[in-house]
C-alpha positions in Angstrom: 0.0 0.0 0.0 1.6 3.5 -0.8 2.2 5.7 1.7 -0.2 8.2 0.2 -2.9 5.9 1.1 -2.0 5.2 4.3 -1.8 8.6 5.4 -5.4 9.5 4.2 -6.9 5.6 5.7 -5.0 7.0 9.1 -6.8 10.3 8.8 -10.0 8.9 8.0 -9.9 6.7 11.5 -8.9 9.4 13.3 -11.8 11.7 12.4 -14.4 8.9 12.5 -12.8 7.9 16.3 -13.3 11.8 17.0 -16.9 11.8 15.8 -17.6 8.6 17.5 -16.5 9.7 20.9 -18.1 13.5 20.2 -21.5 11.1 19.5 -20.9 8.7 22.7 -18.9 10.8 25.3 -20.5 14.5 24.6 -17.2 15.9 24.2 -14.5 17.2 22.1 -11.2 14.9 22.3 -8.5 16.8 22.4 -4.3 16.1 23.6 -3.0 18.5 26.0 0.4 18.4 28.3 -1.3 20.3 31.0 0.6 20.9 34.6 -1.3 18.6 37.1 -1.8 18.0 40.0 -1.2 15.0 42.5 -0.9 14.8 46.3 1.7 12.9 48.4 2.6 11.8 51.9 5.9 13.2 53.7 7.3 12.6 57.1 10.4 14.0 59.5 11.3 14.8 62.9 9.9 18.5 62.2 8.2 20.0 59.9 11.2 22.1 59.1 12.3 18.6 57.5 9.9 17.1 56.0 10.7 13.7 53.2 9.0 11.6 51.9 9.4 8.2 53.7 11.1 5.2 52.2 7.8 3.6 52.9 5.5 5.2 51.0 5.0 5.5 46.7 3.9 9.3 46.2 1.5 10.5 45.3 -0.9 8.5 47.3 -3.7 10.2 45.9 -4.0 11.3 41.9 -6.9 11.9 39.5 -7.1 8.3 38.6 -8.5 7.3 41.8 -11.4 9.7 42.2 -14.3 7.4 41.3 -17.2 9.5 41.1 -16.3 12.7 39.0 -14.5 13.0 36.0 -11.2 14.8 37.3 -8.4 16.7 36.2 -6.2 16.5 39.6 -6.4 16.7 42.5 -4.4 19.3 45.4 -4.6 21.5 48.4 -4.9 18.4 50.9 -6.0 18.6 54.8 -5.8 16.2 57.2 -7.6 15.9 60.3 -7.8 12.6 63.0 -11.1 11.5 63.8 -11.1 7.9 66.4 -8.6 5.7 65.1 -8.7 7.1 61.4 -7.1 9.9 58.8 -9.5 11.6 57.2 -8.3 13.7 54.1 -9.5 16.3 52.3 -8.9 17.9 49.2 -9.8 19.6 45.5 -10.8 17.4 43.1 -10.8 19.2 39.9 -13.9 18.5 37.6 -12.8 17.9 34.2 -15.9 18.9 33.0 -17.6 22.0 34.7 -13.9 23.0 35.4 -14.8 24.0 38.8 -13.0 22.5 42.0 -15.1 20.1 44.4 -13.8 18.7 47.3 -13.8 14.7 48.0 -12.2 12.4 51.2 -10.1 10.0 51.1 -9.4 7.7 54.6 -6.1 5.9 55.8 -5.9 3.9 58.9 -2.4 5.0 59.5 -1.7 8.2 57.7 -0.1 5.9 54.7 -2.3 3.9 53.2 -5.2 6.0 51.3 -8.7 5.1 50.0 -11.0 7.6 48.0 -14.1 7.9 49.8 -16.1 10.5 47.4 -16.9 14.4 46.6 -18.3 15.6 49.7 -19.2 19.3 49.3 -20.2 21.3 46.4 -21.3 24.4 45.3 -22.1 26.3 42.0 -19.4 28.1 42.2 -15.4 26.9 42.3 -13.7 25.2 46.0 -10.7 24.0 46.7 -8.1 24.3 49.7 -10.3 22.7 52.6 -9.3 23.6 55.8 -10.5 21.5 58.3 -10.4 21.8 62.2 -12.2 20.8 64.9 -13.5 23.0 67.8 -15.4 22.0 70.7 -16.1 18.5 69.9 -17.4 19.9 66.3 -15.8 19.6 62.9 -15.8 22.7 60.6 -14.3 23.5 57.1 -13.1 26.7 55.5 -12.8 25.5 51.7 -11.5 28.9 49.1 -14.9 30.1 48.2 -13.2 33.3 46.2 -15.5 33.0 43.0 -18.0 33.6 45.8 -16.1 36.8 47.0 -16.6 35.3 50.4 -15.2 33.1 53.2 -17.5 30.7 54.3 -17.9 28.4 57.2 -18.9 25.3 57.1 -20.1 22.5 60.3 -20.3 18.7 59.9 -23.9 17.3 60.3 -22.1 13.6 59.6 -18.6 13.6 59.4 -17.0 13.5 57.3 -19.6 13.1 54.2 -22.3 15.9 55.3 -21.2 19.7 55.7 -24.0 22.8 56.0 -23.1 26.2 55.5 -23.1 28.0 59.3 -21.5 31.4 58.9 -20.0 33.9 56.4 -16.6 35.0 57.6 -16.1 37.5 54.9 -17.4 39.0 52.4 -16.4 41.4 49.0 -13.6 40.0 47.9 -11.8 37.1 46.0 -9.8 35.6 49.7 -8.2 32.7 48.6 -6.7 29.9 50.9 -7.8 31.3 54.3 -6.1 29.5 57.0 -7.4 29.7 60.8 -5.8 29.0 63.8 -5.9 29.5 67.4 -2.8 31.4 69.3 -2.7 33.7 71.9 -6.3 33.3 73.5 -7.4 35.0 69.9 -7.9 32.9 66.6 -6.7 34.7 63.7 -7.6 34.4 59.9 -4.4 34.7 57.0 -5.8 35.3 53.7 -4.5 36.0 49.7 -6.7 39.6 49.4 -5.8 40.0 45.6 -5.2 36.2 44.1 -4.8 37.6 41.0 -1.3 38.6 42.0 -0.9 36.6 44.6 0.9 39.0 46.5 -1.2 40.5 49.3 -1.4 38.5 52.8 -4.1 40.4 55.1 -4.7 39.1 58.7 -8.0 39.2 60.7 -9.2 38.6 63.9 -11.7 37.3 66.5 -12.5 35.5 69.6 -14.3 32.8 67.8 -14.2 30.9 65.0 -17.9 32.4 63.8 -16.7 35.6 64.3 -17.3 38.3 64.2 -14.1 39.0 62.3 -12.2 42.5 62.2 -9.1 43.2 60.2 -6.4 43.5 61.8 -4.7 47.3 62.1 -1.3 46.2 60.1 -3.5 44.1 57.7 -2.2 43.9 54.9 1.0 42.6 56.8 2.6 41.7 53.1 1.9 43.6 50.2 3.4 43.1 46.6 5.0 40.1 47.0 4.2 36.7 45.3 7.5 35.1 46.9 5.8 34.9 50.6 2.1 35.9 50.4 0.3 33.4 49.3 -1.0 31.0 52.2 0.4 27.1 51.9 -1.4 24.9 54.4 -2.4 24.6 58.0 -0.4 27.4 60.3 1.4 25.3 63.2 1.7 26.2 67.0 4.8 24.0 68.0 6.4 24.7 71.6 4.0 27.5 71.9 5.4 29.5 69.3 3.6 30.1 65.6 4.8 29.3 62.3 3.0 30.0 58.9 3.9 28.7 55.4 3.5 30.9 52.4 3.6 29.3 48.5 6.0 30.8 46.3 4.1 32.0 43.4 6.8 33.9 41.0 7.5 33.6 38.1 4.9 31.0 38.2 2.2 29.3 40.0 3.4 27.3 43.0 6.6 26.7 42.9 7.9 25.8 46.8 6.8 26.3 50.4 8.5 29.2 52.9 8.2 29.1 56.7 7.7 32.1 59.0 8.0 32.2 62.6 4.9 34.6 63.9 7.6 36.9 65.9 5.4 39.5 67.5 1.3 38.8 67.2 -1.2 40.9 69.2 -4.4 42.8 68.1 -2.2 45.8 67.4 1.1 44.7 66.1 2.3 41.5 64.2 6.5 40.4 62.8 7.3 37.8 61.7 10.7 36.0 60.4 12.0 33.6 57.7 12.9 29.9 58.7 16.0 29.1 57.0 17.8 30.4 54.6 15.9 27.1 51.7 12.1 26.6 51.3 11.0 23.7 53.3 9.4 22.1 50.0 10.6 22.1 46.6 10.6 20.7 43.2 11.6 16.9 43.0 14.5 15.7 40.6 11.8 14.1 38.3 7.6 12.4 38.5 4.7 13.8 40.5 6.5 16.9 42.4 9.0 18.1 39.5 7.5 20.8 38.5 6.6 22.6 42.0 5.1 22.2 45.6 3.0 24.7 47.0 0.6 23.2 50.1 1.8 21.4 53.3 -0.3 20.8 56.4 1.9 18.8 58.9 0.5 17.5 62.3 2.7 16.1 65.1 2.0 12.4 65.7 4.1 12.0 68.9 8.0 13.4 69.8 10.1 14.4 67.2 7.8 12.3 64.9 6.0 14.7 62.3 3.5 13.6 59.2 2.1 15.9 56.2 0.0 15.7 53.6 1.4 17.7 50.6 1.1 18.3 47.1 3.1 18.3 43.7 2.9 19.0 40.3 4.2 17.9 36.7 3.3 17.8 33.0 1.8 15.3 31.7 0.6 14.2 27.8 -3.3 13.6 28.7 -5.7 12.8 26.1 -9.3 14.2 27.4 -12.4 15.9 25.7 -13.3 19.2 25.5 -17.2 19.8 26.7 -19.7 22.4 25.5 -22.2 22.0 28.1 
């Protein structure tokens, strides 16, 4: 057969295989190397040094094992210890409304994940699901910013049911709010302008519900995309406070910086770099290579630290555009 001939019989399957799967799957297929997402499971003696252990195969949680939704990736995971189990949550990516949801995965040891299912949507885009608990309750922050809002969130049944309980704030894009309790306050880091990424404004309260007032040196960064951007879960370890910031220049997510809360009361706030290196980075090659930019690290007994983290690569994926 001349080549001619197999070139146009070639063509011709390819364009019938498009039309069949535009006939049977409702979309467009289309080949992309888009940068994804995938999350992973790192340990250490601090969360100043944080591996990943010789134990584990990372990522323990990808796309490919979200079960219920189509998915691009998935990212921005929280962990939280209910009884004798992890509980994990994170953004799943829906490949075709393009809007984040977020899902659960469980592990029986902090290790060894299973997807559980999306457990909270909304019209508009989530991701980043901060979890806590708080008097016996459990409670979730997820980035509402397409809502211009930050918005509470209680578990009816953990961890598959959450209902809306409070609006934190309100007229803005926040993105990645991140909670914690220091000081006899609790106090709210948030990306004001995540267009830039490069705006970090502090609020505060004397509960969780609020209500919430910003604080008088919010913004306490301004026009910088190195350090603004929350990363995860800030850490209160030997009674002093630690935040971690994503470094988002020149790109999106690159590693993970950690700052020692210095000086924090309702009218004055310093902080300082940890280290002179990021505490997460780029791996040599796979799931992480092309940046980190989320940890949320708990401390499982002395010197003995877990986290939940995520990473991100290019990948040749062959998917299908959708047009409704």
């Amino acid at each position: 057969m001349k080549a001619s001939r197999i070139i146009v019989l070639l063509g011709a399957l390819l364009i019938s295989g498009m039309l069949m799967c535009m006939l049977t799957l409702g979309g467009i297929p289309i080949v992309s190397r888009p940068r994804t997402w995938s999350i992973g499971i790192y340990t250490g003696p601090s969360f100043r040094a944080l591996r990943a252990p010789a134990s584990v195969i990372n990522p323990v949680l990808s796309a490919a094992d979200v079960t219920d939704v189509p998915a691009k990736f998935v990212a921005d995971p929280f962990m939280i210890k209910k009884d004798a189990t992890w509980y994990m949550f994170f953004e799943v990516l829906h490949a075709r409304s393009g809007k984040g949801v977020i899902a659960v995965a469980a592990s029986p040891d902090g290790y060894r994940w299973s997807y559980r299912g999306v457990v909270l949507q909304e019209p508009f885009h989530l991701s980043y699901p901060y979890v806590f608990a708080f008097q016996s309750e459990y409670y979730m922050i997820p980035e509402s910013g397409q809502a211009r809002s930050v918005r509470l969130y209680k578990s009816e049944e953990f961890p598959t049911r959450w209902t809306l309980v409070a609006t934190l704030l309100s007229g803005k894009g926040y993105a990645d709010s991140s909670l914690v309790q220091y000081g006899g306050k609790w106090w709210l880091f948030t990306d004001a302008n995540p267009i830039a990424n490069d705006t970090l404004s502090l609020y505060v309260a004397d509960h969780p519900k609020g209500p919430w007032s910003e604080h008088p040196r919010s913004p306490v960064i301004r026009g910088d995309p190195h350090i603004s951007r929350p990363a995860g879960r800030p850490v209160v370890s030997e009674g002093r406070l630690f935040r971690f910031a994503q470094d988002d220049a020149p790109t999106y997510g690159i590693q993970v910086w950690a700052f020692e809360v210095t000086e924090l009361t309702t009218v004055s706030y310093n902080e300082r770099r940890v280290g002179a290196a990021p505490i997460l980075g780029p791996g040599p090659a796979g799931w992480n290579e092309k940046g980190m930019h989320h940890v949320d690290p708990h401390e499982v007994s002395d010197d003995a630290w877990i986290a939940c983290v995520d990473g991100s690569q290019r990948r040749l994926t062959f998917g299908f555009y959708y047009w409704h």
